[in-house]
C-alpha positions in Angstrom: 0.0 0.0 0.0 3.0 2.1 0.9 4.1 2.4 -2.8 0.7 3.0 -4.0 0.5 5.7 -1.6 3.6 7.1 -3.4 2.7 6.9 -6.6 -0.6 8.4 -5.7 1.4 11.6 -4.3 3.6 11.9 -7.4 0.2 11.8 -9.6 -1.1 15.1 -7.7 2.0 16.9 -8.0 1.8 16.2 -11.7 -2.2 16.9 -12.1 -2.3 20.3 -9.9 1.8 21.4 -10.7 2.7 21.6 -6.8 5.8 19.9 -4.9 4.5 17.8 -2.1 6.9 19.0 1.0 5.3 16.5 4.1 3.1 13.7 3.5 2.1 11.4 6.6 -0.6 8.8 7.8 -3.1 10.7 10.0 -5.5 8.7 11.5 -5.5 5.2 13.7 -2.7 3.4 11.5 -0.4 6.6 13.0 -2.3 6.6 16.5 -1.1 2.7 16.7 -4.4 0.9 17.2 -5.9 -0.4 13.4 -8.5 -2.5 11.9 -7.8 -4.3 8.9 -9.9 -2.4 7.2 -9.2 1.2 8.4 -8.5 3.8 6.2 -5.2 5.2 5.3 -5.6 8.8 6.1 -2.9 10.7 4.2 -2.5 14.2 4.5 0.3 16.4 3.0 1.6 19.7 3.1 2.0 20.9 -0.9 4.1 24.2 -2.2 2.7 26.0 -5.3 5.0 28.1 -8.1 6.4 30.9 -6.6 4.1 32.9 -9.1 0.8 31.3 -7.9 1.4 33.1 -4.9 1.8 36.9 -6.4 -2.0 36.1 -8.7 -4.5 38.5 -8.0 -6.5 35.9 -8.3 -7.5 33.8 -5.5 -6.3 29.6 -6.2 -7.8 27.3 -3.5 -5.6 26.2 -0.9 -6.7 22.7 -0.6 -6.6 19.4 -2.3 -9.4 17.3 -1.8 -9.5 13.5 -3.7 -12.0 11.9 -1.1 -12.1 8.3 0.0 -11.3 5.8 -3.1 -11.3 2.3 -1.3 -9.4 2.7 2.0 -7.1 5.4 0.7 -8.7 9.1 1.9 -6.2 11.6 1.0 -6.0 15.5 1.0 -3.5 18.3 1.5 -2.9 22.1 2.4 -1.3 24.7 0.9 2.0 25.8 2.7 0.4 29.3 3.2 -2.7 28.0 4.5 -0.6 25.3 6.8 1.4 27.7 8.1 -1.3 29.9 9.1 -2.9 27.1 10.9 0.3 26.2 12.9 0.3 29.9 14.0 -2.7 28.4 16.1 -1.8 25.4 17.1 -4.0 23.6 15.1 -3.8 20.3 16.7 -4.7 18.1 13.3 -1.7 19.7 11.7 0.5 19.6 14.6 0.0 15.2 14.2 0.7 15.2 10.7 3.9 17.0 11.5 4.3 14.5 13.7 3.3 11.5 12.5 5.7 8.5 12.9 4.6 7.1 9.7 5.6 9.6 7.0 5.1 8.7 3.4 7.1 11.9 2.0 8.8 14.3 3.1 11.6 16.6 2.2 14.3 16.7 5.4 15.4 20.1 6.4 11.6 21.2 5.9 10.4 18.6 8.3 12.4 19.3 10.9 12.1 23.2 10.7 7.7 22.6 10.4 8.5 20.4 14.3 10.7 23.0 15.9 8.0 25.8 14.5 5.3 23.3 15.9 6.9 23.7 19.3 7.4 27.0 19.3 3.5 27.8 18.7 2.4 25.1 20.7 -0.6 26.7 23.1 -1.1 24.5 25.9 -4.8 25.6 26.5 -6.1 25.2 22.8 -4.5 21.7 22.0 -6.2 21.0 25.5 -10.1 22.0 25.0 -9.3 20.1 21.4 -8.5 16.8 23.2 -10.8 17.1 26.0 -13.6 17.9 23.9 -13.3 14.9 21.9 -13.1 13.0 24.6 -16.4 14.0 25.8 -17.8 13.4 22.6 -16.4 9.8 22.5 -16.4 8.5 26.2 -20.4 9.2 25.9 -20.5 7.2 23.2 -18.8 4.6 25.5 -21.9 4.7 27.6 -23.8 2.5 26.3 -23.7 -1.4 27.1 -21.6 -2.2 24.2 -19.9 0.1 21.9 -17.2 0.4 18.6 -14.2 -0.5 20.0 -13.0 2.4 18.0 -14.8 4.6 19.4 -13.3 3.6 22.9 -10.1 3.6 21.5 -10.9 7.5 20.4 -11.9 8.4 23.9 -8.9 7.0 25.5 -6.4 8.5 23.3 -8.0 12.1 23.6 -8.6 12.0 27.0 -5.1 11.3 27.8 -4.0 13.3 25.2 -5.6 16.3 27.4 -4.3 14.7 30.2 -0.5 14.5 28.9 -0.7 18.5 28.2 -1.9 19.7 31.9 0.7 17.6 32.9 3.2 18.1 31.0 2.6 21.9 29.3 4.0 19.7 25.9 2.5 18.5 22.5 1.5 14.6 23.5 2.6 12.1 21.5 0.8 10.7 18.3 1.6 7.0 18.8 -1.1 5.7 21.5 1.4 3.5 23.1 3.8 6.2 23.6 1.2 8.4 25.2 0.1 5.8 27.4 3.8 5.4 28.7 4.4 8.8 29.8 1.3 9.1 32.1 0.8 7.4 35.5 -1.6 4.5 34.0 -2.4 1.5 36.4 -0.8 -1.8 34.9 -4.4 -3.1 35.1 -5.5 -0.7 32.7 -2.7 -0.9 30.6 -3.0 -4.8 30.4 -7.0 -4.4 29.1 -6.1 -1.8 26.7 -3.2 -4.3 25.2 -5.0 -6.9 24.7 -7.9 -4.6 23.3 -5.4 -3.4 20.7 -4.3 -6.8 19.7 -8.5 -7.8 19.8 -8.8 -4.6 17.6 -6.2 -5.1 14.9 -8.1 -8.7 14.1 -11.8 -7.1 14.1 -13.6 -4.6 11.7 -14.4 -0.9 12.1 -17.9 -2.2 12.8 -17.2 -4.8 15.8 -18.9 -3.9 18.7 -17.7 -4.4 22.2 -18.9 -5.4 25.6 -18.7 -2.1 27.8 -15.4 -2.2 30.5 -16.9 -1.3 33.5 -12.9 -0.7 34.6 -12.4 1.5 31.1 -15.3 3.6 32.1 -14.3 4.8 35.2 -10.6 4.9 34.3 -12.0 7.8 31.5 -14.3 9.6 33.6 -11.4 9.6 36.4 -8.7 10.7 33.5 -11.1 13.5 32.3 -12.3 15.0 35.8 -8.7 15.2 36.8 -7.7 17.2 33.8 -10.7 19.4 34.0 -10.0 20.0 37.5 -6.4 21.4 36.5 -6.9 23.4 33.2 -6.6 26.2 34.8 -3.2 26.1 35.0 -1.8 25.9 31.8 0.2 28.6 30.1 -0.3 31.1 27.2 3.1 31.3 25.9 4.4 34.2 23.9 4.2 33.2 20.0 6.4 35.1 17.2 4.4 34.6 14.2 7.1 36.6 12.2 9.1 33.1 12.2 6.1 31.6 10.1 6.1 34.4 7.5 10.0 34.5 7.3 10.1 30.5 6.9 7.0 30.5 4.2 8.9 33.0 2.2 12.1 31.2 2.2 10.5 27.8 1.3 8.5 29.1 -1.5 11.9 31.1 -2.9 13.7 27.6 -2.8 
């Protein structure tokens, strides 16, 4: 799939004349917890002509294809990604992040991390996380549930949980995450052999509701609630941004 992946990237840059500058797995094949048949979500980072950029006309900043079999794949524009790191947009922040990365050109990987970093904002990657947890862990509710969906609410809600702690970007790989935090071996033994039950069953399967899962969430999610007050705003020079998209679109 990898090389069709490839060759799918190299078709866009031919189709719409951009150069594909990050492209990286997005959703639960980069969080670490699959189904056979989940989708490869590829998102990229693309760089117009130098030209494109000085039209008085408007181009859009997106590439959209859709979902063609399991492949959904769809980019931003280096102006528009770069605009949306200036506010820690948390979806953008992953794909920089991602620790499966299809494409990607070195030097500007490595600069889009340290810039990710430097406009982290505690408090907006947190109501991101924590919201979605809500969201999930109601779905969770019920007396069975998509394992999926469990699997969403225990990511974000530690994911919240890792940035009042921490102040930091959490990690994208779920295991990782789960690592850093003080998790009870109890809970991490259920959630492993949930994974392992996950990566043999489809998006569909539906699971008996863990009564130990349940309050482990609800705990995880009052605690950070209780402690969001705390978190920083940290000072934020968006000239960086401008002076990097000018450089990479001169290069």
């Amino acid at each position: 799939m990898k090389q069709a992946i490839v060759n799918k990237l190299e078709a866009i840059e031919n189709d719409y004349q951009v150069s594909i500058l990050l492209a990286s797995e997005a959703g639960s094949r980069a969080w670490g917890f699959p189904s056979p048949d989940s989708d490869y979500d590829v998102r990229f980072v693309y760089r117009r002509k130098a030209d494109d950029y000085l039209s008085l006309f408007s181009k859009s900043d997106v590439i959209e294809l859709g979902v063609s079999g399991t492949l959904d794949i769809g980019g931003w524009d280096l102006d528009k990604a770069l605009r949306l790191l200036g506010k820690s947009n948390v979806p953008l922040i992953e794909w920089v992040y991602s620790p499966l990365v299809y494409r990607a050109d070195p030097d500007f990987l490595e600069r889009m991390r340290q810039l990710a970093q430097d406009h982290f904002v505690p408090a907006a990657g947190y109501y991101h996380y924590q919201s979605m947890a809500k969201k999930y862990s109601e779905l969770c509710k019920a007396k069975d549930y998509k394992l999926k969906h469990l699997f969403y609410a225990l990511r974000t809600a530690l994911a919240a949980n890792w940035i009042v702690e921490k102040q930091t970007m959490p990690p994208v790989d779920f295991d990782r995450l789960l690592e850093g935090l003080p998790v009870d071996a109890s809970v991490k033994d259920e959630v492993a052999a949930l994974t392992a039950l996950k990566s043999t069953k489809p998006e569909s399967y539906r699971h008996p509701a863990s009564a130990v899962l349940r309050a482990f969430l609800q705990k995880v999610m009052d605690e950070s609630e209780g402690r969001s007050k705390q978190l920083v705003v940290p000072k934020k020079d968006v000239l960086l941004l401008d002076r990097f998209f000018k450089e990479v679109v001169r290069s």
